[in-house]
VEXKOLGU-249675 format. One record per residue (C-alpha): x, z, y; residue in one letter. Coordinates in pm, whole numbers, padded with zeros to 5 digits, always signed. Each point is the difference from the previous one (the first is absolute). Example, Ala and Ser with C-alpha at 12.3 -4.5 7.8 and 13.67 -1.06 7.14 Angstrom:
2
+01230+00780-00450A
+00137-00066+00344S
This chain:
474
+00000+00000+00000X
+00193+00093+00147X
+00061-00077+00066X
+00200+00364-00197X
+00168+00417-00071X
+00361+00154+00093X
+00250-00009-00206X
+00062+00357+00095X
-00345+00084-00109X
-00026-00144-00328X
-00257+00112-00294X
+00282+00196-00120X
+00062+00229+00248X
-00372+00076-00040X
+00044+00167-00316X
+00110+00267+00131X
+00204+00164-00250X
+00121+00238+00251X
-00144+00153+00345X
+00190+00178+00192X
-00099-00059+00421X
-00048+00182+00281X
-00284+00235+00119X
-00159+00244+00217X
-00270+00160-00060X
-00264+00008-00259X
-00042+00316-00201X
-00318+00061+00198X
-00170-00284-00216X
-00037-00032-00413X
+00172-00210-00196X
-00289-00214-00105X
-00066-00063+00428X
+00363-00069-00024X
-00021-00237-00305X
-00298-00161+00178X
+00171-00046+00341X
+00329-00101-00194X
-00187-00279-00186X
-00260-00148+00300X
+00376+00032+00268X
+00197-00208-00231X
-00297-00269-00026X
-00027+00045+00406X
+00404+00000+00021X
+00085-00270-00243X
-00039-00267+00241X
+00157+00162+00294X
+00344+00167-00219X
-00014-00382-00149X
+00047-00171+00371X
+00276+00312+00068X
+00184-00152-00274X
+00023-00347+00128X
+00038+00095+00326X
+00293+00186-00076X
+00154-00266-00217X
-00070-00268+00278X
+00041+00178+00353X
+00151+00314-00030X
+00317-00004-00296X
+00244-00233+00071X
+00197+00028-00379X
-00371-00011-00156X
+00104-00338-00123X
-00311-00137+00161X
-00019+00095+00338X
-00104-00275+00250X
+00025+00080+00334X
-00092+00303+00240X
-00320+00085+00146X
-00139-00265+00217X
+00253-00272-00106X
-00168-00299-00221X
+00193-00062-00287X
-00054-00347-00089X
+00114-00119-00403X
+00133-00358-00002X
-00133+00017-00379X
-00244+00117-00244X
-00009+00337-00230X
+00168-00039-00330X
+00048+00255-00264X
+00280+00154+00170X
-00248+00153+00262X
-00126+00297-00102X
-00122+00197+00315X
-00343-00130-00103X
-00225-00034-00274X
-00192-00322-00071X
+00166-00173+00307X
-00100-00334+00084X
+00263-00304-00007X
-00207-00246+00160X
+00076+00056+00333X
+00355+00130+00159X
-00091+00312+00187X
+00110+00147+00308X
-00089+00384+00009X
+00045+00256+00281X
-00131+00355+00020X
-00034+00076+00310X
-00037+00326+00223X
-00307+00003+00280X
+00102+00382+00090X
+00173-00052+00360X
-00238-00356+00060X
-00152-00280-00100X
+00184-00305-00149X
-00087-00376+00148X
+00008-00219-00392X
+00038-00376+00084X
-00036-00304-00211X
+00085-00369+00026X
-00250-00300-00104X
+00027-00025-00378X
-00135-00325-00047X
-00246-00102-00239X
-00088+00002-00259X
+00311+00280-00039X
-00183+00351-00097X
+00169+00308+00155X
-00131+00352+00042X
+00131+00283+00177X
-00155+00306-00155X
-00025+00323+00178X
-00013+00359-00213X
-00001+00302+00080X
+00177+00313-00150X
-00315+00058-00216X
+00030-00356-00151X
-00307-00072+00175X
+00024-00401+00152X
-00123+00074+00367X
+00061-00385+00084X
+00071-00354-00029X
+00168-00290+00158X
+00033-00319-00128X
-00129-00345-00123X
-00322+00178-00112X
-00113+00198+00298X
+00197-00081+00295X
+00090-00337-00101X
+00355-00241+00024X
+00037+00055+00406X
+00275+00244+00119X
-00117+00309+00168X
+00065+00365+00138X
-00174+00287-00181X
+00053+00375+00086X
+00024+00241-00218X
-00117+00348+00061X
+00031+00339-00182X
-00279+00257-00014X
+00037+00180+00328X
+00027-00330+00241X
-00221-00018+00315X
+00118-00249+00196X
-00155-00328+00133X
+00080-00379-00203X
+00283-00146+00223X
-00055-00383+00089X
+00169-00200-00259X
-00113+00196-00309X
-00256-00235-00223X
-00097+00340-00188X
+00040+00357-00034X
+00020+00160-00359X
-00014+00365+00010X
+00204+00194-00311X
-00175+00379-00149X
+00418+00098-00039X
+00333-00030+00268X
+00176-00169-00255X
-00075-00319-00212X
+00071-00277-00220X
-00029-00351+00086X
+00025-00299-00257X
+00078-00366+00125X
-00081-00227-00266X
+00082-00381+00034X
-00068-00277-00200X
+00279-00125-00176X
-00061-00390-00150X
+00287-00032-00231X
+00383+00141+00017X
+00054-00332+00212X
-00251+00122+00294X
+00165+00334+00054X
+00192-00103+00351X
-00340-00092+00101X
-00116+00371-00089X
+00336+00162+00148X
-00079-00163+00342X
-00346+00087-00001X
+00131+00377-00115X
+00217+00004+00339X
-00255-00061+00198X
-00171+00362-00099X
+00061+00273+00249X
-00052+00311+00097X
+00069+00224+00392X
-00126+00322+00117X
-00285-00022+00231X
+00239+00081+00283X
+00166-00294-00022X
-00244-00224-00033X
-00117+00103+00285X
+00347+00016+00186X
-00075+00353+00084X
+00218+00325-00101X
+00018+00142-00312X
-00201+00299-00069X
+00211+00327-00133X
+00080-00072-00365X
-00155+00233-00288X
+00224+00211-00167X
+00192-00061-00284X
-00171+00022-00298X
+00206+00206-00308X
-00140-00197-00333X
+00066+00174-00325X
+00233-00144-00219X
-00194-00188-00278X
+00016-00126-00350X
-00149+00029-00321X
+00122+00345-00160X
-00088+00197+00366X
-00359-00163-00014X
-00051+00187-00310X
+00102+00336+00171X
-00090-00089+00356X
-00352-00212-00029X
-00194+00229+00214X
+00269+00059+00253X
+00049-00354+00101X
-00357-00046+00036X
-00029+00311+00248X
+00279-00192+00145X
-00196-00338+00031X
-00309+00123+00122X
+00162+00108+00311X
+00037-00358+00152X
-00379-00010-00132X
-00303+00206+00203X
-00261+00054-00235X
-00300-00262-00004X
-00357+00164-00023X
-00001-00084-00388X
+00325+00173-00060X
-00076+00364+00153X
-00137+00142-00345X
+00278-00110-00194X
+00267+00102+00255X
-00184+00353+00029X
+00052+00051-00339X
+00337-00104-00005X
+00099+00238+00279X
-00143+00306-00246X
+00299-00075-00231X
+00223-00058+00300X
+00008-00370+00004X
-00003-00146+00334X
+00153-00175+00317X
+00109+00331+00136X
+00128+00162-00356X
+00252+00056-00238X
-00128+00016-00347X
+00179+00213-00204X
-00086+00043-00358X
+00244+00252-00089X
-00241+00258+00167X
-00295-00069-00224X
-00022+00186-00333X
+00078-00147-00326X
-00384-00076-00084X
-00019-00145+00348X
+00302-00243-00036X
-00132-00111-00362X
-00356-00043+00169X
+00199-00232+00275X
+00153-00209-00285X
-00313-00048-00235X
-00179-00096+00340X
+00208-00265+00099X
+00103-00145-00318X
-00476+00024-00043X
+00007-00227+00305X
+00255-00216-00092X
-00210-00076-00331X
-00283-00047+00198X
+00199-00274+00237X
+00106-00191-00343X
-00384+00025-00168X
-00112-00143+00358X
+00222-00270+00012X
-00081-00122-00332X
-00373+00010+00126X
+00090-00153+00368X
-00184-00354-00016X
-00223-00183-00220X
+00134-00116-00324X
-00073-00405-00032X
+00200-00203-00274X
+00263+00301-00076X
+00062-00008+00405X
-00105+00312+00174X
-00071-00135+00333X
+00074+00251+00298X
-00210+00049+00308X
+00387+00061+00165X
+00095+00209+00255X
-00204+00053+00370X
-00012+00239+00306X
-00035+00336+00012X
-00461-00083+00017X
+00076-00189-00347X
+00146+00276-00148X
-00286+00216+00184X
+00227+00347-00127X
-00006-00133-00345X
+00347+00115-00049X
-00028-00021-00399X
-00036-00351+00080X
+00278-00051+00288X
+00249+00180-00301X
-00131-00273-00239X
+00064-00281+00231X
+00353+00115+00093X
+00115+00077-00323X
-00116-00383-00163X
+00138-00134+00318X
+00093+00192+00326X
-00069-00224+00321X
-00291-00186-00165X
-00108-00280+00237X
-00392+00043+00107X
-00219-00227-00269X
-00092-00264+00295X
+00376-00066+00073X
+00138+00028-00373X
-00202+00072-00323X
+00189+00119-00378X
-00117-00052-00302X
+00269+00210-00288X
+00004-00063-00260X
+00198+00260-00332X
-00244-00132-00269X
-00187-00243-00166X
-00391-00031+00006X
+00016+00277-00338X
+00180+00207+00147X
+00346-00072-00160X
+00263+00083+00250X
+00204-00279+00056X
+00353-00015-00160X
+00242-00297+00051X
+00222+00147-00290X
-00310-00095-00207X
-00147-00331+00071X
-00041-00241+00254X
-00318-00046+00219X
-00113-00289+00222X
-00228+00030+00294X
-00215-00341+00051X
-00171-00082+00343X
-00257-00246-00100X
+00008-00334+00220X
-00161+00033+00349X
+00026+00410-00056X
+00311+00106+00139X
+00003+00310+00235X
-00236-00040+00312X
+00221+00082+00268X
+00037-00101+00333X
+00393+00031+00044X
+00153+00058-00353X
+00010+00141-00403X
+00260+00152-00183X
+00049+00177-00321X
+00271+00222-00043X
+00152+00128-00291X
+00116+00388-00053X
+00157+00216-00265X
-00298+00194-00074X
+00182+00371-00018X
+00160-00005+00320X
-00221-00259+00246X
+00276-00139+00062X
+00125-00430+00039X
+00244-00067-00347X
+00326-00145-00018X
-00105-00374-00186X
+00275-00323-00074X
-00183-00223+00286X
-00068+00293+00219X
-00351-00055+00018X
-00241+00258+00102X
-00320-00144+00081X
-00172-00312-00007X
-00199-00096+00311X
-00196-00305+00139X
+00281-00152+00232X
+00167-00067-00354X
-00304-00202-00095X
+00170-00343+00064X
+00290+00062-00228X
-00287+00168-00313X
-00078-00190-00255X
-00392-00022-00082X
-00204-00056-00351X
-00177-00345-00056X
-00343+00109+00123X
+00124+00132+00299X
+00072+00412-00065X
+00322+00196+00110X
+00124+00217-00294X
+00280+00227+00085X
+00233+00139-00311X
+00055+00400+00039X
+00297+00035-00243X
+00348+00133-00028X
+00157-00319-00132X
-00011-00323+00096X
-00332-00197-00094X
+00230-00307-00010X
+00138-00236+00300X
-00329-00212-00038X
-00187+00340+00085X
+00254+00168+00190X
-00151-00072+00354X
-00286+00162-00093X
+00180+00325-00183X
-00006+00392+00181X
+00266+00186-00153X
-00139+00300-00202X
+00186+00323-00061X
+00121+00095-00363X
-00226+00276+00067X
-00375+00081+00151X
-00144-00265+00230X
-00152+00082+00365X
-00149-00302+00236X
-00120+00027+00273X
-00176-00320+00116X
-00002-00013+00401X
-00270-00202+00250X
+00101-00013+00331X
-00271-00059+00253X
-00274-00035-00285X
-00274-00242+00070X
-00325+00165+00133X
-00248-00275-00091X
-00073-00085-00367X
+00183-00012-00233X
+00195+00318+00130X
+00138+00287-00188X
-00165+00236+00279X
-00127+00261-00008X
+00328+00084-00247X
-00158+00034-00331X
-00343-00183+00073X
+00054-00320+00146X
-00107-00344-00161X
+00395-00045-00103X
+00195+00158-00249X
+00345-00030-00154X
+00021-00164-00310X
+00041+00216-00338X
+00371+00022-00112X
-00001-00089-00380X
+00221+00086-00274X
+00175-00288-00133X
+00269+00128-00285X
């Protein structure tokens, strides 16, 4: 989706064979209200610890081996993710990225983007520390002109300045934005790079060619990786939700949180709580992790073996549905919003049989005239189905996607079939191969800019289209 979760953050770390954190104060409570608080935080923090981890790995530590750039610098990726990236699960190589988190504490920041002709499909995504998608600009709902847009952080009062086309307003100071770009073929990417440079970013001050305002202070972010998450889950989401004022729909489930000493303005400290206390912390988070994984498996709406996804949304789609925000996040943090990219996944066959390229082949067939209805472009993508994450393959193929159409090879009446296998189907069939792992299978099928009118795979899961059943073949 995906979009995709941290590296740091993996399901391992959830399994918490250990807990040993940080906290304040909670002997005033039981240890079943602690269980229960431990369990419905983690589903609440998930998300949030999840974006920390990225975050971290992109803005903050320089030796993380994936850092990018600093806050409010664009980052812009002159290729597409392979299997050596591993900051994020599920991450799509259609499109080279350019990423920036960005920091809205001292003011707001102008965003600028050229003309991207058409029909070239580019987004610019904007999330907040939640993972909620607060906005979009881009070939779908700003269109291919170049513009101005300011971008505000929850506390900002000020007036629209002349020169801005649009104001989107973020629930947290500090943010993630996604730049994708449609990439043709490895031949097009100068075409990309150039419109890449042409993405920028100023302070509001200087956009308006006025002083600068005093600058916030210097923010302290824990170290993190994926043996201090297990220790310290709750203390960097206390540390997160400071940059975050709490939303109407998020009171409760802070208040509760602050009764174990969980909070923007706390230190938790576990080593205070008594030994049936800390065991009631671990059984409740590892209870809502098990609830995240049952809830992802139940997401969509199974069609053909695909469980199609109603995808990610703003902070009124997820309507304090955090069970569902955790479920989203964990099969594919930054999912796009269903109108701008919809994901059918697929890890088994219509029975039920979890796919397993060190078992047999499969083929996926798009019958003629009944390929993906999408206004920009398809792709599937092929991942090793433990880890989420793109595979090392002999032609370094990761996807198949409509702008490789031309160089396919289609059946006699007319269909597309598409060979998911670790070998080689052959050199006759080899255009039409996606490299399988010697292992469990997981697709995820992507439709960016879905067709509204008929046939359409909107509303995700009950539309008139539907992926095609991936058969057994071996």
């Amino acid at each position: 989706m995906k979009n995709p979760l941290p590296r740091a953050v993996g399901c391992a770390m959830l399994l918490l064979a250990s807990f040993t954190s940080t906290f304040t104060h909670a002997t005033d409570i039981t240890p079943a209200e602690t269980k229960a608080i431990a369990e419905e935080g983690y589903i609440y923090g998930l998300p949030i610890v999840m974006n920390y981890a990225t975050m971290y790995d992109y803005a903050v530590d320089k030796n993380s081996g994936q850092y990018k750039a600093p806050f409010n610098h664009i980052h812009n990726m002159h290729n597409v993710f392979s299997y050596k990236d591993t900051a994020i699960v599920s991450p799509n190589s259609d499109t080279p990225y350019s990423l920036m988190f960005m920091d809205l504490r001292s003011e707001p920041i102008v965003l600028s983007v050229p003309t991207v002709e058409k029909p070239r499909y580019y987004s610019v995504q904007l999330i907040d520390n939640n993972t909620n998608n607060f906005g979009y600009i881009g070939s779908r709902t700003t269109g291919s002109e170049a513009g101005n847009y300011l971008l505000v952080g929850p506390d900002w009062k000020g007036m629209t300045p002349p020169g801005i086309k649009k104001v989107f307003r973020s629930q947290t100071q500090l943010l993630f934005v996604i730049f994708r770009t449609q990439l043709y073929n490895p031949a097009d990417m100068p075409n990309v790079e150039k419109i890449q440079s042409g993405y920028a970013t100023q302070p509001l001050s200087a956009f308006l060619k006025q002083p600068a305002p005093p600058a916030a202070p210097a923010i302290d972010f824990p170290k993190f990786d994926k043996d201090l998450v297990k220790t310290d889950f709750f203390k960097y989401l206390g540390f997160a939700l400071q940059f975050a004022p709490a939303t109407p729909e998020e009171v409760a489930i802070r208040a509760k949180l602050a009764r174990m000493g969980i909070g923007a303005d706390k230190d938790f400290n576990f080593q205070d709580l008594s030994a049936e206390q800390k065991t009631a912390v671990v059984e409740g988070m590892q209870a809502g992790h098990t609830k995240v994984l049952d809830a992802v498996n139940h997401l969509g709406t199974q069609i053909n073996g695909w469980n199609i996804v109603s995808s990610g949304g703003d902070a009124a789609f997820y309507d304090g549905d955090w069970l569902k925000r955790a479920a989203i996040a964990q099969a594919g943090i930054y999912a796009n919003d269903a109108e701008e990219a919809t994901y059918p996944m697929a890890k088994i066959l219509s029975d039920g049989t979890p796919l397993d390229g060190s078992k047999h082949n499969y083929t996926i067939t798009f019958p003629a005239g009944q390929l993906p209805p999408v206004n920009a472009f398809w792709s599937v993508t092929m991942y090793d189905g433990k880890s989420q994450l793109l595979i090392k393959n002999p032609v370094n193929r990761y996807l198949i996607n409509s702008p490789m159409l031309p160089d396919m090879k289609k059946n006699a009446d007319g269909s597309l079939t598409l060979y998911v296998q670790k070998d080689s189907p052959g050199t006759d069939k080899e255009s039409n191969w996606l490299p399988a792992p010697n292992d469990l299978i997981y697709m995820v099928m992507r439709l960016y800019w879905p067709k509204t009118e008929n046939p359409s795979v909107l509303p995700p899961g009950k539309g008139t289209w539907s992926p095609p059943a991936i058969l057994k073949i071996n």
